[in-house]
C-alpha positions as CSV (number, residue, x, y, z in Angstrom):
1,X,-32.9,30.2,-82.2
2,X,-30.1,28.6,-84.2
3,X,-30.5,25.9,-87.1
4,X,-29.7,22.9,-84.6
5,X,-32.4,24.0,-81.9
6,X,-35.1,24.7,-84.2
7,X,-34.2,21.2,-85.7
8,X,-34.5,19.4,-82.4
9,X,-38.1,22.2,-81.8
10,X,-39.5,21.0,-85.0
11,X,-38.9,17.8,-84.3
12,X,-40.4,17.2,-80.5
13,X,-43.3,19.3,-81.7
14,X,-44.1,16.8,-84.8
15,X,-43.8,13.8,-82.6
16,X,-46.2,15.7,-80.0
17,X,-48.4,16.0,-82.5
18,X,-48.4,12.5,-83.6
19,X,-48.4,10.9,-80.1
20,X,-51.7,13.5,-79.3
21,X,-53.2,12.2,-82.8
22,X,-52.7,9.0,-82.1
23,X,-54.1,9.1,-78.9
24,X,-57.5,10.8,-79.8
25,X,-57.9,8.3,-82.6
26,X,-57.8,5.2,-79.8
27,X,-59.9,7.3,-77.3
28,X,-62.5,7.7,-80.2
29,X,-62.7,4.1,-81.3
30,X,-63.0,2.9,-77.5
31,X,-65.9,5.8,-76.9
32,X,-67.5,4.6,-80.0
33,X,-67.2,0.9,-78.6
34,X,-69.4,1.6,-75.8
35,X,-72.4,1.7,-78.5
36,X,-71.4,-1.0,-80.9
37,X,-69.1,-3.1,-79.5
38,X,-66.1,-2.9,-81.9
39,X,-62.4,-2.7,-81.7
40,X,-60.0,-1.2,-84.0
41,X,-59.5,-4.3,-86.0
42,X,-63.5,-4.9,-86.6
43,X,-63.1,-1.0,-88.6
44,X,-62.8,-0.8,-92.3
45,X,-60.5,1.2,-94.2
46,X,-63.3,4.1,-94.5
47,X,-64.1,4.3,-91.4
48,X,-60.6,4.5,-89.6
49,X,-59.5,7.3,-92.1
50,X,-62.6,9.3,-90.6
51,X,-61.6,8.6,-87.3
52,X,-57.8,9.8,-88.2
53,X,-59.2,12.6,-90.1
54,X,-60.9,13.7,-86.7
55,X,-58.0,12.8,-85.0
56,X,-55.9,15.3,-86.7
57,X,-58.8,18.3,-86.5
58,X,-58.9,17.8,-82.7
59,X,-55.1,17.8,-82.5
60,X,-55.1,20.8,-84.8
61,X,-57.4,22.2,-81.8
62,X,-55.4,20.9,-79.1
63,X,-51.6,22.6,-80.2
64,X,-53.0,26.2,-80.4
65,X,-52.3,26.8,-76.9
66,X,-53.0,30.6,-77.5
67,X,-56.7,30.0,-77.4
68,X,-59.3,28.9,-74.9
69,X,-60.3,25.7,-77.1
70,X,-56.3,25.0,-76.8
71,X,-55.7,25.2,-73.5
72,X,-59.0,23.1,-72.4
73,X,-58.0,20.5,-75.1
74,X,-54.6,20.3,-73.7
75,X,-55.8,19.8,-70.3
76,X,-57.7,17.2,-71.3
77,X,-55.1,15.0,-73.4
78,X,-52.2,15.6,-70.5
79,X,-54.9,13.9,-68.1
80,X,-56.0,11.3,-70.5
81,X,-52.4,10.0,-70.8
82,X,-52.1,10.0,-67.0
83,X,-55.4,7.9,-66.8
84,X,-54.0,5.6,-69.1
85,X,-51.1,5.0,-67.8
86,X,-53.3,4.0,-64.7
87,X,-55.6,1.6,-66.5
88,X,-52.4,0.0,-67.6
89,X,-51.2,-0.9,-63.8
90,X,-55.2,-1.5,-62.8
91,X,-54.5,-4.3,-66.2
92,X,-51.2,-5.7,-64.7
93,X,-52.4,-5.8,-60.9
94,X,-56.1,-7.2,-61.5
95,X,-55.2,-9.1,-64.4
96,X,-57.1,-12.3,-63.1
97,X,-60.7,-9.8,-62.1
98,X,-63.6,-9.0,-63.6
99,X,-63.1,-5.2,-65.0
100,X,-66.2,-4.2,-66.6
101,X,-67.0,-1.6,-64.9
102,X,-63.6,-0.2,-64.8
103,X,-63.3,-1.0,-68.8
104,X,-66.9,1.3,-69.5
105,X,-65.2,4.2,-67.1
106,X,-62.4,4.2,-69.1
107,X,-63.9,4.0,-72.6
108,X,-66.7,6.5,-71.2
109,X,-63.4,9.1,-71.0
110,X,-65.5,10.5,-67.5
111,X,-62.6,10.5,-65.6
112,X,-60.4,13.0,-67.7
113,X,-63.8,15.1,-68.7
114,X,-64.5,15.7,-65.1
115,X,-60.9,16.7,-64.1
116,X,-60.7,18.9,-66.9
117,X,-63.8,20.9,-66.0
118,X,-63.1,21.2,-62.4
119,X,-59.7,22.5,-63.5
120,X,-61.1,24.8,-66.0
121,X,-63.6,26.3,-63.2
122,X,-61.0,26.9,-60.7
123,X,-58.8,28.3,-63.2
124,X,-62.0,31.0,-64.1
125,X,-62.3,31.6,-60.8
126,X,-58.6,31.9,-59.8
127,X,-58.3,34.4,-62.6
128,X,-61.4,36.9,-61.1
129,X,-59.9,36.6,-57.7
130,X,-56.9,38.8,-56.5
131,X,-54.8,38.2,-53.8
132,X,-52.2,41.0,-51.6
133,X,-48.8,39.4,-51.4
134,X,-46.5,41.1,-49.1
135,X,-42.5,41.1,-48.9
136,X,-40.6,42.4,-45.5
137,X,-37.2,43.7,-46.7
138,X,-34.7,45.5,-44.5
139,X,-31.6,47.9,-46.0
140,X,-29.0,50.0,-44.5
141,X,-30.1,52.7,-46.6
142,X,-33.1,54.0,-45.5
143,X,-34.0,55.4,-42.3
144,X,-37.7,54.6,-41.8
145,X,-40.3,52.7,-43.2
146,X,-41.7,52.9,-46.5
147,X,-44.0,50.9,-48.1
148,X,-44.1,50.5,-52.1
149,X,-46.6,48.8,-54.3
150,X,-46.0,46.9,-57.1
151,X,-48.6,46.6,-60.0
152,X,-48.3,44.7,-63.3
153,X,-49.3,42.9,-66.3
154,X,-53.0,44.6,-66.2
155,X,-53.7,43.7,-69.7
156,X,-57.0,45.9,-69.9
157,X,-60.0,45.1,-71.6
158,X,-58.8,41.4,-72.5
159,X,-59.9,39.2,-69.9
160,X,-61.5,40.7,-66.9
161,X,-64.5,43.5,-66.3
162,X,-63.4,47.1,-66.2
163,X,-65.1,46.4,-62.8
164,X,-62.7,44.4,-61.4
165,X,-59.9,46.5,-62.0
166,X,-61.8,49.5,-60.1
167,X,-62.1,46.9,-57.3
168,X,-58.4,46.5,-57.6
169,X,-57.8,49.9,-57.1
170,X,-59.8,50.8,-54.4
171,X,-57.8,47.9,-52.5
172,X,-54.6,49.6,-53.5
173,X,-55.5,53.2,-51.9
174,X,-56.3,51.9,-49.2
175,X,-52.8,50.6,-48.6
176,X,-51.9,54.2,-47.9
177,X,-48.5,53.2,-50.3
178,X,-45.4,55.8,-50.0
179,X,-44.7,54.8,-53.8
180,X,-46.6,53.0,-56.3
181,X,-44.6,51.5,-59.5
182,X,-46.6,50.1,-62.8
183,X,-44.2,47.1,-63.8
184,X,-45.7,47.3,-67.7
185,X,-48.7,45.7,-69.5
186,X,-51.1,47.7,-68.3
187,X,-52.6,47.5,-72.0
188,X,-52.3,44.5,-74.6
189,X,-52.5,44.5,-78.4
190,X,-56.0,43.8,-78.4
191,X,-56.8,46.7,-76.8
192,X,-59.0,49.1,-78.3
193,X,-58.1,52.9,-78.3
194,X,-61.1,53.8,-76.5
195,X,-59.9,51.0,-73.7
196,X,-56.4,52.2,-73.4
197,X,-57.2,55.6,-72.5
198,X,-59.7,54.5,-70.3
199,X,-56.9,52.4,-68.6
200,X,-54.7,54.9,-67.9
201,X,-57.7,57.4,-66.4
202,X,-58.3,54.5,-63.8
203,X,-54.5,54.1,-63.2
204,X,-54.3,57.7,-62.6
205,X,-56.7,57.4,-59.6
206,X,-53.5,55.5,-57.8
207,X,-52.7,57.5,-55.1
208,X,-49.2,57.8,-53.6
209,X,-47.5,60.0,-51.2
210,X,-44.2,59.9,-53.4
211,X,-45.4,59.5,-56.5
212,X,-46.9,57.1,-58.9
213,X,-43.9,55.5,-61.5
214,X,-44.5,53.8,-64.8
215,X,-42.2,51.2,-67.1
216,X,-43.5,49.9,-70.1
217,X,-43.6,46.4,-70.7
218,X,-43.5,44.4,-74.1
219,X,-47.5,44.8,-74.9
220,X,-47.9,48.1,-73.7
221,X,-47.1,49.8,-77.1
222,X,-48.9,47.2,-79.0
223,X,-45.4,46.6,-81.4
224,X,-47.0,42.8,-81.9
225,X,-49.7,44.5,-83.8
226,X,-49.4,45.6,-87.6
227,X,-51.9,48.8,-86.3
228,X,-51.5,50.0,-83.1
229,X,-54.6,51.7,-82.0
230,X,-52.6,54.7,-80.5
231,X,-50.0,56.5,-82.4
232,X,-46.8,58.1,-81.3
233,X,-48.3,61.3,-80.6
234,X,-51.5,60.3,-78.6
235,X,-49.5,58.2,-76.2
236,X,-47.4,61.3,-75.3
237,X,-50.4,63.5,-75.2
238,X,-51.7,60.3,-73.1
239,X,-48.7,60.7,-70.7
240,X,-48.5,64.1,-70.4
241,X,-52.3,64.1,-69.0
242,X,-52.2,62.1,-66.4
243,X,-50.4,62.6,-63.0
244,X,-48.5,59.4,-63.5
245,X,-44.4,59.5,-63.8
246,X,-43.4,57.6,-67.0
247,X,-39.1,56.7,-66.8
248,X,-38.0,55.6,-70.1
249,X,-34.6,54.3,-69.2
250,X,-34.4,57.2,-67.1
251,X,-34.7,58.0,-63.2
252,X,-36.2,60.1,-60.5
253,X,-35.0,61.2,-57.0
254,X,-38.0,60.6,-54.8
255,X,-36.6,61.8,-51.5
256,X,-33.2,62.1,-50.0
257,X,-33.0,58.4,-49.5
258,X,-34.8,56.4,-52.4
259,X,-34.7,56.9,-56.2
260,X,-36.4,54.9,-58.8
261,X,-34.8,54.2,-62.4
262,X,-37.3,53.1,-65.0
263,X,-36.3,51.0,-67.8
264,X,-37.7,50.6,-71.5
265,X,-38.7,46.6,-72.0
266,X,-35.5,44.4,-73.2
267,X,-37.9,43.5,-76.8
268,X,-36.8,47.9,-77.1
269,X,-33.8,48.0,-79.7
270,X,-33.2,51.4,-78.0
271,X,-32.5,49.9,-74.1
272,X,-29.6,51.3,-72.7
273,X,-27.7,49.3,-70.4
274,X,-27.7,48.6,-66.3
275,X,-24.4,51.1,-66.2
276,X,-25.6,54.1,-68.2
277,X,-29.0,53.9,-66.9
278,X,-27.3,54.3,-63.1
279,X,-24.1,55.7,-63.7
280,X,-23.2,58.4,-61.2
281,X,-25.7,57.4,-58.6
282,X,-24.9,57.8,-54.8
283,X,-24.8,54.3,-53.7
284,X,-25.9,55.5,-49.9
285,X,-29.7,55.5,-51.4
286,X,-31.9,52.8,-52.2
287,X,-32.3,52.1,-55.1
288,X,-35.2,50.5,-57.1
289,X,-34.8,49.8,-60.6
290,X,-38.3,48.8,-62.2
291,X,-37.6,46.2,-65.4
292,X,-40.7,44.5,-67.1
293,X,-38.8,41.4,-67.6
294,X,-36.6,39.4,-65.1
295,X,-33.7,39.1,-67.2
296,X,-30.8,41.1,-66.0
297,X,-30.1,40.5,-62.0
298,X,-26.4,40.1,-62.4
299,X,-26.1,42.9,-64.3
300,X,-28.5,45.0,-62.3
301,X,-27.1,44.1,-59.3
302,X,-23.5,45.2,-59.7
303,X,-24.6,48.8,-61.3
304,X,-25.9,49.2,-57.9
305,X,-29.3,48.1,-57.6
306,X,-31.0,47.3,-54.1
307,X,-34.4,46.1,-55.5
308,X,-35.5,45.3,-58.9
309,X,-39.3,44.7,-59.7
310,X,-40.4,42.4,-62.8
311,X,-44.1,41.0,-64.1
312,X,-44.1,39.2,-67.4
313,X,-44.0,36.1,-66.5
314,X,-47.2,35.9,-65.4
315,X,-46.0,33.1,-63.1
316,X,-46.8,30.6,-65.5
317,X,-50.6,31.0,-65.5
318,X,-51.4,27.7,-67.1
319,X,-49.2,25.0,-64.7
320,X,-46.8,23.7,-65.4
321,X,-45.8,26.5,-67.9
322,X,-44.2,28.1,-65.3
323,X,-41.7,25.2,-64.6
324,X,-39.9,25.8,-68.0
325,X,-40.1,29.4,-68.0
326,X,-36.9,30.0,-66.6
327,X,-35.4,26.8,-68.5
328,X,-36.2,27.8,-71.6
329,X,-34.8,31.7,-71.1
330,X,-37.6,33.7,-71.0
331,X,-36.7,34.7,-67.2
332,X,-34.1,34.1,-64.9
333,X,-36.9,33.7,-62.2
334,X,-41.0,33.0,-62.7
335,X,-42.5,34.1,-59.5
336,X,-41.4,35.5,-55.9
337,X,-38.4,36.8,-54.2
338,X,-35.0,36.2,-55.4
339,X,-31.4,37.5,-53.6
340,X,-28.4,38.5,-56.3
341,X,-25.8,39.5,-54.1
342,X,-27.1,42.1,-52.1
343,X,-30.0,43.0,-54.6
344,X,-33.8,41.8,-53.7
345,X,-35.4,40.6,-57.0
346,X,-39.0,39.9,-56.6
347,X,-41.3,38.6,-60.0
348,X,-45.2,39.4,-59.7
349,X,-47.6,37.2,-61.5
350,X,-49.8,40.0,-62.4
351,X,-53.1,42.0,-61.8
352,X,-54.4,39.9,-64.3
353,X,-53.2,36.9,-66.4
354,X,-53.1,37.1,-70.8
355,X,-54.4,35.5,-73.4
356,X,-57.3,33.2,-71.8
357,X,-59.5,33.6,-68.5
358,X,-57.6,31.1,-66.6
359,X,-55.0,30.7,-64.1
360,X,-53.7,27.8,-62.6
361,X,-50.3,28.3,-61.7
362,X,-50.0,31.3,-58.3
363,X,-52.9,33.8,-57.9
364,X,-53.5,36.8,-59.6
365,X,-51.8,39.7,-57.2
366,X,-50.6,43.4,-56.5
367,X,-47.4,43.2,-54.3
368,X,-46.6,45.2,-51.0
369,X,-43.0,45.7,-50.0
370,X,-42.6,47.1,-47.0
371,X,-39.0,48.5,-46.9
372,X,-37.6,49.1,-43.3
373,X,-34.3,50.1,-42.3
């Protein structure tokens, strides 16, 4: 981020703050009103600095959208300034009415409350419940079916039961898959040691006729943590136990008509590029380049790429996060199926969503391609 942009950052994020300050200081006083009757002007000095001292401890709350308390919060504000901007047409249409009862609604701050927990509760329950999404693609290349699954952005032991994910799993061998790819974050950086190797002994009970393929993604080594729970050396002790394929900016031939290149996450200083990573390939096979983050299509897609795989994005999670996601550059797509050329991108939300226990934005998912010639 250049000087300029962080200037012009800096500066939306200070007036946010003050608009979301000033905003729970005038939905205090009117809450308060309901008891005693008084406006802002009837306040002394004393008391109004309380009330903005409160103010600024809720907003505080409100801007660490990283935590559960944030998120909520933010919900809450976001649907407070739509109900105000309601009671302000309700003012101007029914200027000449009795509003009382309208006036005690609006001070009582029911309206946002409500919306906010019913949000919250489908978001908790939106997060516990996954969905199969399925893609038909067709391609010159192959000569019979094949059908691939597509699993990413587990995030183990951060949000839901060790339970659920055996659920997942069962529901995954059952789909009878030719190939099964692992599109990165399968672990997180709060993820104990004990919970990581316990992640990968589930994952290893994926069952594929052509093989089970791994790419790591930008949690999966925990390099946001000062510690990471598993050194250098366990995690290739890890891999080399477990009948999982782990492609490192490297590929595999699965048969005589499909290979699959792995590549490191784009955060890896060590990434090699689209061209390197399938130089010399014979472009009558189809070929499936796994890649944690959407971020490369064009670049993907003229080295000769038929379908690339991503996660990350998590499709937002928390709407309308997902609306800016490609705006802001963190992905040149959010969620779904995308053509470059003649290259099939398709963006997973995830197994499971990050950081908090809801989802709002898209289901939680495992993808099934079936790939027919």
């Amino acid at each position: 981020m250049n000087v300029k942009m962080a200037i012009i950052f800096g500066t939306v994020m200070l007036l946010t703050m003050g608009l979301i300050s000033f905003t729970y200081y005038r939905l205090l006083i009117r809450f308060v009103s309901l008891f005693n009757k008084k406006e802002r002007k009837d306040y002394g000095k004393r008391i109004k600095a309380i009330y903005i001292i409160l103010s600024v401890v809720m907003t505080s709350l409100t801007v660490n959208f990283f935590s559960v308390v944030g998120i909520v919060l933010a919900h809450f504000i976001v649907i407070s300034w739509i109900i105000e901007l309601v009671n302000i047409v309700v003012k101007f249409l029914f200027s000449d009415k009795n509003l009382n009862i309208w006036n005690c609604i609006i001070k009582s701050l029911i309206i946002p409350l409500i919306c906010t927990v019913a949000i919250v509760i489908y978001g908790y329950i939106n997060m516990h419940n996954v969905v199969r999404t399925e893609y038909i693609i067709h391609s010159n290349e192959v000569s019979e079916e094949y059908k691939i699954v597509f699993i990413s952005d587990v995030h183990y032991g951060t949000i839901v039961a060790d339970e659920e994910i055996d659920k997942a799993i069962d529901r995954i061998n059952k789909e009878n898959a030719d190939i099964i790819i692992l599109g990165g974050d399968m672990v997180d950086e709060s993820t104990s040691k004990e919970d990581i190797l316990e992640a990968y002994n589930k994952l290893s009970k994926l069952k594929a006729k052509l093989g089970v393929y791994h790419v790591e993604g930008n949690h999966d080594r925990q390099k946001y943590s000062d510690s990471p729970t598993l050194s250098d050396d366990e995690y290739e002790e890890l891999k080399n136990g477990l009948d999982i394929v782990f492609l490192e900016d490297d590929s595999i031939q699965v048969n005589n008509e499909i290979l699959v290149a792995g590549r490191l996450d784009v955060s890896n200083q060590n990434r090699i590029s689209e061209n390197e990573l399938l130089y010399g390939i014979d472009q009558s096979q189809f070929v499936i380049v796994a890649d944690h983050q959407p971020v490369n299509y064009k670049e993907e897609s003229k080295a000769g790429a038929n379908l690339v795989v991503s996660g990350h994005t998590h499709a937002g999670q928390i709407f309308p996060i997902g609306l800016f996601t490609t705006l802001v550059g963190g992905a040149e797509q959010n969620y779904g199926l995308k053509l470059e050329d003649n290259t099939v991108c398709i963006v997973s939300s995830g197994l499971v969503g990050w950081g908090y226990p809801i989802r709002t934005s898209k289901n939680c998912e495992y993808v099934v391609i079936n790939l027919k010639p």
